[in-house]
Structure formats: structure tokens, C-alpha cells
C-alpha positions, 0 to 999 in steps of 0.5 A: 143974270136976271134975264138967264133966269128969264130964259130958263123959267120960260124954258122950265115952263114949256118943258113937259111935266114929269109925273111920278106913278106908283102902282102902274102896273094895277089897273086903274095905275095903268090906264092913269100911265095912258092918261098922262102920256097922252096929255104930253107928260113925262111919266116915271112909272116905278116898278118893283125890281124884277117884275114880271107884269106884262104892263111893265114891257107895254109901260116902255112901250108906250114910252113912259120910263120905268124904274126899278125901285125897293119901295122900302127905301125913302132913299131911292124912292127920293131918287127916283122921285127927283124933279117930278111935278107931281107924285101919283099913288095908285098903290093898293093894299093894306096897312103896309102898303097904303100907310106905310109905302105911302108914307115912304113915298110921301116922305121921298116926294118931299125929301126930293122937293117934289110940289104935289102929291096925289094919294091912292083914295079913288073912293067914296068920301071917307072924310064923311064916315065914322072910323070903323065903318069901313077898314080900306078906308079907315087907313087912307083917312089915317095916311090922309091925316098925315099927308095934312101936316107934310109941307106938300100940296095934296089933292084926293080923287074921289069917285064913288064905286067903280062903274065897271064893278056893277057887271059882276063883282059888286052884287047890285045888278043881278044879271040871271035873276034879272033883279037889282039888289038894295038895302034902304032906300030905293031913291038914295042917290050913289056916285058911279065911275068908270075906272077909265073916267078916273084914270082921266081925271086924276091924270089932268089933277096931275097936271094941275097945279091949281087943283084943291085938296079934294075933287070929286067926281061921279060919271052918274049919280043913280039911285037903285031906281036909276040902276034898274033902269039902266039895267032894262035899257042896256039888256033890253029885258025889265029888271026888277027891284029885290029889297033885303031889307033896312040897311041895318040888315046887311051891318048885321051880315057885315058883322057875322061874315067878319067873324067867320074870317076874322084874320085875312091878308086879302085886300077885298075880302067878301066883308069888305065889298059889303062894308062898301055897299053899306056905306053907299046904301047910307047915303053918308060918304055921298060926294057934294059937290062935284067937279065933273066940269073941271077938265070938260074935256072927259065925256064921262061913262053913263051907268047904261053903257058899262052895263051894256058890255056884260057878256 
């Protein structure tokens, strides 16, 4: 009996890992889908009944199995969550999907005896900022506190902001009035990632059973100097630096802005992104220290190049 027990450990450890990925079908869930299958695991990615996403058909494609699932109910989430190494959230949304879905998920991973659990964090360091400060985050600290007292290993991916969001959404880097955009300090140091670095990375903590509470990782640490720097290198023309003022500026626009909108169903309303920027332009949630060399295998994005690709 002891060596079929031998056997079958040996057996168990040499078959792929199966990841559960919830949120496949968002970007940066996608592209952790495409991490996973190239680094040779099984990946379940869990849809919605009757979703309609293109990612869906491209997900069997690639050969991940996909599984309709009520994400309301810890029962089938506890199904589909059945002998899984690690469940991965990259779900986005607010309260009733980052505290309340997780935590069915949550609740289905450790019903189904699942080991480890990755939240949908993919941010700057919330553990550092003062409640209030920023709302998205505010409700991934809350999930994270329960996710400390549930009898599963639990690591968060933290990465900054998102490299690709300085080509238009985050407005830093101005491309027509060829100006870099600040509050503060022009020296503060920020953490920058690539949605596709991130996507990387949380799929080899996926895979790694070692993997600690939290890791942290930025493609580059720049400040807005570094940024208008990067800025003239990738466009080939001189940027210049474009000073609001104190950071206590753009609180205070924070505040007007979240006043004229108030009540609102969006994830990113404009308040939100500025919410952000304060935080980075603070210099609190900055991530210390990193673990870029963890998996060396990841050539990570400069700054530079994502600012090259703007059209």
C-alpha cells in the first residue's frame, strides 16, 4: 500500500496543475489564460452562462476548458472549483463583485479543498493607504482582510498602474500639447507595469506553491522626470514637464468631481482614476521591495516602449 501511495504522489506531482481563472474573459484575465496554457497548466476558465464574449470561443481555442457557471452560487463555484492547485480572480467590479463574488469564490475554493488563492489586487500597495482614499481599493483591502482569516494560502499581485493606461486613459503623458502632467514632486518614484507583465507574472505565482502573501513588481520605477524622458525618446520630440500644483490640488478636485457624481454604477468613474493618481503622486502605496527577479524568466516592458506604440 505504501509504495501505491508512492506511485501516486509521484504521478500527482508530474501531472499539470490545474488553475481555476475567474474573470477570463477581461483583459488582463485573458492574457493570464495565455500565461497559464503556455507555462503547461490546465486552465478552467469560468464564464457566465450564455456569454457571448469573443474570449470565450478564442479561451477553447487555445485549449483552456471553460465552464458555465451562476457565480452566485458557492455550490457550483465549489464544482467547478474541484481539484484545482490555485484559484486566480481577475474579476473587476465593485462591491458586489470584488467583495461579494470573491468571497463566494473564496468560500467555494476552500469548500472544495483548494490550496491557494490569488485575489483580483493588480494594484499599487493598498496595505499602505488610509481608508478613504481611494474606493476600488478600499474594497480589495476589505475582501483581503477576510481572505486573512480563511484557511487557504493567499498571495496578491501588486503592480503599480498599468504601463499601457499612460497612452490615453491615465492623463500623465500628454501627447498633443507634448507635456507630462504632475501634482507634487517631479522626482517621486511610481511603479509602472504592462498589463501583459502582470498577466505573466501572476501566472508563475499561480504555479508556485512558495509564493508568499504578497509580490510586488513594477516593469519600471519612474518618476515624471523619467516619464518625460521616456516620452521624448519614444516620439522622438522634447516633452515638457506641466505642473498643476501640490497634490493637495488635485484632492481638492477629487472632492468637487465626486460631488457633481456622487451615486454611479461605474467601476472607473473619472474621480476614480484621479483618486489613483493622488495616491501615486503621494508617494504612500510606493512598492518596497520588489520581487521582479523571482520568475527571471519575464523581460519586463520599459515605460519607453509602451509609450512608442501610441499611434
Amino acid at each position: 500500500m505504501a509504495e501505491l501511495t508512492t506511485d501516486n504522489q509521484s504521478e500527482n506531482s508530474t501531472r499539470p496543475a490545474t488553475i481555476v481563472l475567474a474573470g477570463a474573459t477581461g483583459d488582463l484575465g485573458f492574457r493570464i489564460a495565455q500565461a497559464l496554457l503556455r507555462r503547461g497548466a490546465v486552465v478552467r476558465a469560468l464564464v457566465r452562462p450564455g456569454s457571448i464574449k469573443p474570449e470565450v470561443a478564442q479561451l477553447r481555442g487555445l485549449g483552456a476548458e471553460v465552464v458555465d457557471v451562476d457565480f452566485n452560487s458557492v455550490i457550483a463555484l465549489t464544482q467547478a472549483c474541484s481539484g484545482a492547485a490555485c484559484v486566480v480572480s481577475a474579476l473587476s467590479g465593485l462591491r458586489d463583485v470584488i467583495v461579494d463574488g470573491q468571497k463566494r469564490l473564496l468560500d467555494a475554493a476552500v469548500v472544495a479543498g483548494v490550496p491557494r488563492f490569488i485575489p483580483s489586487d493588480y494594484s499599487i500597495d493598498y496595505t499602505k493607504l488610509p481608508n478613504g482614499s481611494n474606493r476600488n481599493l478600499d474594497l480589495r483591502r476589505e475582501f483581503n482582510q477576510r481572505l486573512d482569516h480563511a484557511p487557504i494560502q493567499a498571495t496578491s499581485v501588486l503592480n503599480g498602474m498599468f504601463t499601457d493606461l499612460l497612452t490615453g486613459q491615465a492623463p500623465v503623458v500628454l501627447f498633443g500639447l507634448k507635456r507630462v502632467m504632475y501634482y507634487g514632486s517631479a522626482d517621486q518614484p511610481m511603479d509602472f507595469t504592462t498589463t501583459a507583465n502582470t498577466a505573466e507574472f501572476t501566472a508563475a505565482a499561480a504555479l508556485d506553491p512558495t509564493a508568499p502573501r504578497y509580490l510586488r513588481v513594477a516593469g519600471e520605477v519612474a518618476s515624471v522626470r523619467g516619464l518625460q524622458q521616456a516620452a521624448s525618446q519614444a516620439t522622438g520630440e522634447p516633452f515638457k514637464l506641466l505642473r498643476v500644483g501640490p497634490v493637495s490640488v488635485l484632492g481638492g478636485l477629487i472632492k468637487v468631481t465626486r460631488a457633481l457624481m456622487p451615486t454611479t454604477d461605474e467601476v472607473f468613474p473619472p474621480w476614480q482614476g484621479m483618486q489613483y493618481l493622488h495616491n501615486m503622486f503621494m508617494g504612500l502605496p510606493k512598492l518596497v521591495p520588489l520581487d521582479n527577479a523571482r520568475y527571471p524568466d519575464i523581460r519586463w516592458t520599459s515605460v519607453r516602449e509602451v509609450l512608442a506604440t501610441k499611434k
